[in-house]
Each structure stands twice: as structure tokens, then as C-alpha cells.
N, C-alpha and C positions, 0 to 999 in steps of 0.2 A: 627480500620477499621470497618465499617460498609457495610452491605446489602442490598440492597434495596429486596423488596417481589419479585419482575421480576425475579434477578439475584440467590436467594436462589431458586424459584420454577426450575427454567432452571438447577442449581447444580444437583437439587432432581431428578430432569427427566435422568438427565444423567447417575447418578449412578445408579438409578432402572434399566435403559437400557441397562449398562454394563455386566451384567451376561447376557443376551439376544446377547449380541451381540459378547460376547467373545464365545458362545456356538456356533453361528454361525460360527464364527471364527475359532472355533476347528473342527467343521465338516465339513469345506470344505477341510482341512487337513487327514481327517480321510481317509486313515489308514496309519499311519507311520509306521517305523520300529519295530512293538509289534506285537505279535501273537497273535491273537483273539483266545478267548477260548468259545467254544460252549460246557457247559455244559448238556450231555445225561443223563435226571433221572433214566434209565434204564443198565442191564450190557448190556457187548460186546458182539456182537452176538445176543439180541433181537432184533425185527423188527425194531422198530424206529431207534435202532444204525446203521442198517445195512444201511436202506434208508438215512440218517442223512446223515451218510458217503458218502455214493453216488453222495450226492446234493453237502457236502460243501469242496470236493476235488475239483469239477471246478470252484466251488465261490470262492475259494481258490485261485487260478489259475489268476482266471478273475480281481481280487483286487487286487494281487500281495504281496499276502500276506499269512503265513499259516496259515489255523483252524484247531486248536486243539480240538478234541472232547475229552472232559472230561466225562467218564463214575462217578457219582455218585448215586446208586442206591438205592434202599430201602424206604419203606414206600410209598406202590404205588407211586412213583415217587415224593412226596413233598418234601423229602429231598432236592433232587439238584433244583427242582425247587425254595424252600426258599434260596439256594445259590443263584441261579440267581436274584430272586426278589431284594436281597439286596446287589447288584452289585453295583459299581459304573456305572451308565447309560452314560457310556463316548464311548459304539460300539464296546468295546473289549471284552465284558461278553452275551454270547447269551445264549439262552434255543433251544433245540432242542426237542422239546416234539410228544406227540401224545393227543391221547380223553382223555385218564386218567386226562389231564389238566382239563378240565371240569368237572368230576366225583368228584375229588380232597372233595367241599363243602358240599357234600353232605354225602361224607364217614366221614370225620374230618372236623366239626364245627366249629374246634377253633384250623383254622389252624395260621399260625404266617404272612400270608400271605395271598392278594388277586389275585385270577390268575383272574378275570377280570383288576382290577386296577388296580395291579402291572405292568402289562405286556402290552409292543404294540405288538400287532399281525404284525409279516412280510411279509410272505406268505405263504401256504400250498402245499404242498410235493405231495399230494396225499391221497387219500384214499386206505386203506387194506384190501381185505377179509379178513374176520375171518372162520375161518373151527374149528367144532367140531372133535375132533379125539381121536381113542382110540387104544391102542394097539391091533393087530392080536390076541396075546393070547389071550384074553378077550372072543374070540369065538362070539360076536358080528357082524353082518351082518348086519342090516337096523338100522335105526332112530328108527324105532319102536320098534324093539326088544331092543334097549338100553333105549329106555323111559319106557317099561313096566321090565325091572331088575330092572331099580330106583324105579322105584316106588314101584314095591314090596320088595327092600332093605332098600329105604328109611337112605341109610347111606353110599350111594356110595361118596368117595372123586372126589373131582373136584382141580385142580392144577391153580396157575395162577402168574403172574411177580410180584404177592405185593399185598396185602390189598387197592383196590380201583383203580387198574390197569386198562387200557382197558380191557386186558383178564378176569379180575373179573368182571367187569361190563356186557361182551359180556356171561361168563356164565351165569350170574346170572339172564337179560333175558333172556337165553332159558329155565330155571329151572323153573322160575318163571311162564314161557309159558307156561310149557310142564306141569307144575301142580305137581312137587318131591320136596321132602327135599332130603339132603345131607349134606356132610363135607367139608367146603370148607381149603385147605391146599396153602398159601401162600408162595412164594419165590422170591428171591431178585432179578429174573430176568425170562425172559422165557425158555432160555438154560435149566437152572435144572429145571423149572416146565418138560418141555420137556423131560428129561434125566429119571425124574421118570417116568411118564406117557408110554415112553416106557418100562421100566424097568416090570411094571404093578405093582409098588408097589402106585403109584394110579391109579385112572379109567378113568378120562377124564380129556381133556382142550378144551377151545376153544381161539386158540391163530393165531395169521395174518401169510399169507401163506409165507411171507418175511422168515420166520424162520420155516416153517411147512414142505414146500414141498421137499425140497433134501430128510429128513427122509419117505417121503411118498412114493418118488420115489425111494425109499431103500426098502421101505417093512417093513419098522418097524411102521410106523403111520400108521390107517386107518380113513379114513376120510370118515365123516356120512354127515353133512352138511355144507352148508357155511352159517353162522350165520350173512351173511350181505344182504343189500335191494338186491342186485341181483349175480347172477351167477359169477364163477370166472373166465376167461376166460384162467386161469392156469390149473385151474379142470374143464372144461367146461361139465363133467359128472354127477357132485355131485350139487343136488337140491340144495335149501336155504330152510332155515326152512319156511320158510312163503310157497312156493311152498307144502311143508308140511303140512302145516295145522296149524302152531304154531304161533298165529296169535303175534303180538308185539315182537318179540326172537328178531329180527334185530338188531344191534347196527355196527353206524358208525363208524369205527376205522379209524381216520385221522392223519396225521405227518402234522408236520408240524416248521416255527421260528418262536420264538419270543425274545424280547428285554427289558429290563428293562422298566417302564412306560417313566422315563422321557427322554428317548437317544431321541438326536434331531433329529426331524423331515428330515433333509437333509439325513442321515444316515440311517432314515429306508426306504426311498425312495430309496437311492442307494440300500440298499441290497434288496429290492424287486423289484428291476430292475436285479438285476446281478443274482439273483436267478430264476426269470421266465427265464433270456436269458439260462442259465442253464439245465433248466429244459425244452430246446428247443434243447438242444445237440444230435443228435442223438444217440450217444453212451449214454450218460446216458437214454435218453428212454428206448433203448434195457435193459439197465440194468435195469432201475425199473419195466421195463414187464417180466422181469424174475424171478422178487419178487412179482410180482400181486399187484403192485402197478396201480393204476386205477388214469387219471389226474380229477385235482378238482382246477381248476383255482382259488383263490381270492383275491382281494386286500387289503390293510392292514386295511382297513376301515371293508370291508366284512366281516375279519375273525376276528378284536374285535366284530361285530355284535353278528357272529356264534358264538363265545365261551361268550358271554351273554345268548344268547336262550337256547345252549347246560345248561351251567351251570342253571339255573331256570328249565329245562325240565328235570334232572337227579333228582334235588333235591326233586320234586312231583314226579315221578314215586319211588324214594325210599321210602318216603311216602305214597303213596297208595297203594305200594306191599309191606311194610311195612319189608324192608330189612335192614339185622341185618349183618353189615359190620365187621365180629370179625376176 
């Protein structure tokens, strides 16, 4: 039996078209009876878990489906994030991250993984102030008086969720601002950086108020500044280092989903529909303004944009402040 060229090119066409269309196929299906699992790079109880939670208990709901939030912590967050990278991108494997995603290239070179390319941006959670804080015992009272101990210690420890965490990267601009050295002491989440810092067996963090304020409003944190572009309307007291005078400290600490690079297109559209309507709940507002979570609208397009810019703008200011990620 022979082919004619006509009937071979139209075979060709059809099966190149097959996986195209059987993926279709599968995401107009999506979600059947499977649990989606949203892996958190972070522990239980750091900011992002806490909002994570928040968001994908009603998306949960709304799907009719549960999310599983998988805490895998460790290594400022690349760990679970190269979990999710190398997911099956079939809408059951998500990343539930924050900024750390973008700090990621600049800390580890020669990561196993691309957080631009690996990953479709969903949609973004919100933004977190960041607050500097130090324990009451420390005998510290202003911004100033803790810049001029650094700097005449010049070996004051700094705590933070991991090597290249939000929290690392929000100290290490103000450090960097404020013109000190120090010691910086990494842990596998914000809880225990937190747990020491009150303890005062270290001296500072600068970690998102999602996880900061109940111990503030205990009296065991004290909080100097908010390390983000503007005021907290949780702490509506406490300046921002810029208001300060420390010109570049800011750093944007965002939450936010994402998805394996290739989960089809229908799938990330539904979950950034089902997540904005979400994030339109009343009750979950009230809950993310009780974590100083601040809204930051974007679409999925937007926030691959954002985490391109982020990722290029981390990697030159680590080079021009010439920061040593150990």
C-alpha cells in the first residue's frame, strides 16, 4: 500500500496536533478526583504559608477540590521550588512562593532550575511589609541607636528563613543601606529565625508582619522599621527606612502562584480566575489585613513580566553591593 505526499503530510499534521489537543482535552477536565498539591518552599507558620493558606482554602472550595499545601523547606526556598519545577505540569503540582523566587539566581548560580522559565506565573497574593525587629532586651529604642551598635560591633548577627530568602535579601538591603557588617545566621524557616531573635540569642530580623505582629503585640518583638516602599497600615506607627534616611533598604516582599512552565494554558486561566474571585471574599480580605498583606493585582502575563525584571534587578544590585550570600 502506498501514500500519496497529500495523505502522508495530513497523517503528519495530525499527530503533531495530538498532544495539543489531548492537552486540551485534559484541561477542560481539570480537576477530577486528585488533590492538588501546592508545594510551600517555606515551614508552617512562615508568611507565605500563612497567606498561601488563606488564598488556597477558598480556591479549594471554589474548584471543588482540596489543596494540599506541602511545606518543603530549606535552601532559601529552591528546594521545593525544584520540586515543583520538575512536576508533571498536568495542574495538580503548584508552587506557592514569595520574592525569594526571584532572589533565587542571584544567590545560586547554578541552580537545577529556571524560576523565570520553569514556571507560569498565576497570580499574586499580595504584598508584605517587612518590619525590622529586635528583641526588648537588646535595650534598643530607635533605628538609630541600632545602626550606630552595628556599626561599632560590626558583628551583630542577623536571622532569616534560609540563605536567599525574602528575609535575607530584605536584611541585607537595609545592611547594605545603613553602611554595617555583620553575621548573617540562616534557618529553615521564619518561626525559628523568629524564636531566636526573641530568645536574643540573635539580634535582628527583618521578616513580613504575616509572622511578625501577634509576637509584637506580645511584647516580645520590637519593631524599628518597616523595610518596605511604604508604611504598614498594621504598624501605622513605625516609619519605613526610607522615611529614615536609608536610601535603597526597601525590598518588595510579594506571594504569590505559580505552575510548572508547561500546564496548559486553560488551567492557568481558570486558576487566576478562581484565585482573584478569592481574593475578592470578604472574609479572606479581612484575613489578609490582619496579616499586612497589602493587594497587588496581576495577571499571569504581568507577573512572568515582574519576576523577569525582579530576577535581572536582584542579580546587579548583588553585584554592585557586592554581596557574599554564605
Amino acid at each position: 500500500m502506498t501514500f500519496s505526499r497529500r495523505r502522508f503530510l495530513s497523517l503528519t499534521s495530525a499527530a503533531l496536533a495530538t498532544p495539543a489537543l489531548s492537552r486540551t482535552a485534559f484541561a477542560a477536565d481539570w480537576p477530577t478526583e486528585r488533590a492538588i498539591h501546592a508545594i510551600v518552599p517555606f515551614s508552617a507558620g512562615s508568611t507565605i504559608d500563612i497567606v498561601g493558606r488563606i488564598v488556597a482554602d477558598p480556591v479549594g472550595h471554589q474548584i471543588g477540590q482540596t489543596i494540599v499545601i506541602d511545606n518543603r523547606g530549606g535552601a532559601g526556598g529552591t528546594i521545593g521550588a525544584a520540586l515543583a519545577a520538575k512536576a508533571d505540569p498536568d495542574g495538580y503540582t503548584l508552587l506557592v512562593n514569595a520574592a525569594a523566587h526571584t532572589g533565587a539566581p542571584a544567590v545560586y548560580p547554578h541552580l537545577s532550575y529556571d524560576p523565570a522559565g520553569d514556571f507560569s506565573g498565576i497570580a499574586c497574593f499580595g504584598t508584605v511589609p517587612n518590619v525590622l525587629c529586635v528583641s526588648p532586651s537588646k535595650g534598643i529604642k530607635t533605628i538609630q541607636d541600632f545602626v550606630a551598635k552595628a556599626k561599632a560591633s560590626g558583628q551583630m548577627t542577623y536571622a532569616s528563613a534560609g540563605v536567599g530568602s525574602a528575609t535575607h535579601w530584605a536584611a541585607e538591603r537595609f545592611r547594605v543601606s545603613a553602611g554595617f557588617k555583620g553575621v548573617h545566621v540562616p534557618f529553615r524557616g521564619g518561626p525559628e529565625a523568629l524564636t531566636e531573635v526573641m530568645a536574643g540569642r540573635v539580634d535582628w530580623c527583618c521578616i513580613g508582619t504575616a509572622s511578625t505582629l501577634p509576637f509584637i503585640k506580645d511584647g516580645k518583638l520590637l519593631p524599628l522599621v518597616i523595610t518596605s516602599p511604604k508604611r504598614s497600615p498594621s504598624l501605622p506607627n513605625i516609619p519605613t527606612s526610607l522615611e529614615e534616611g536609608y536610601k535603597d533598604s526597601d525590598y518588595n516582599f510579594w506571594n504569590g502562584m505559580l505552575a510548572p512552565a508547561k500546564t496548559p494554558r486553560p488551567i492557568i486561566d481558570r486558576l487566576y480566575a478562581e484565585v482573584t474571585k478569592a481574593l475578592a471574599l470578604p472574609d479572606v480580605q479581612k484575613k489578609l489585613a490582619v496579616q499586612g498583606v497589602e493587594p497587588a493585582p496581576l495577571t499571569p502575563t504581568e507577573m512572568d513580566a515582574m519576576i523577569r525584571r525582579e530576577i535581572a534587578l536582584n542579580i546587579k544590585i548583588a553585584k554592585a553591593a557586592g554581596l557574599k550570600f554564605n
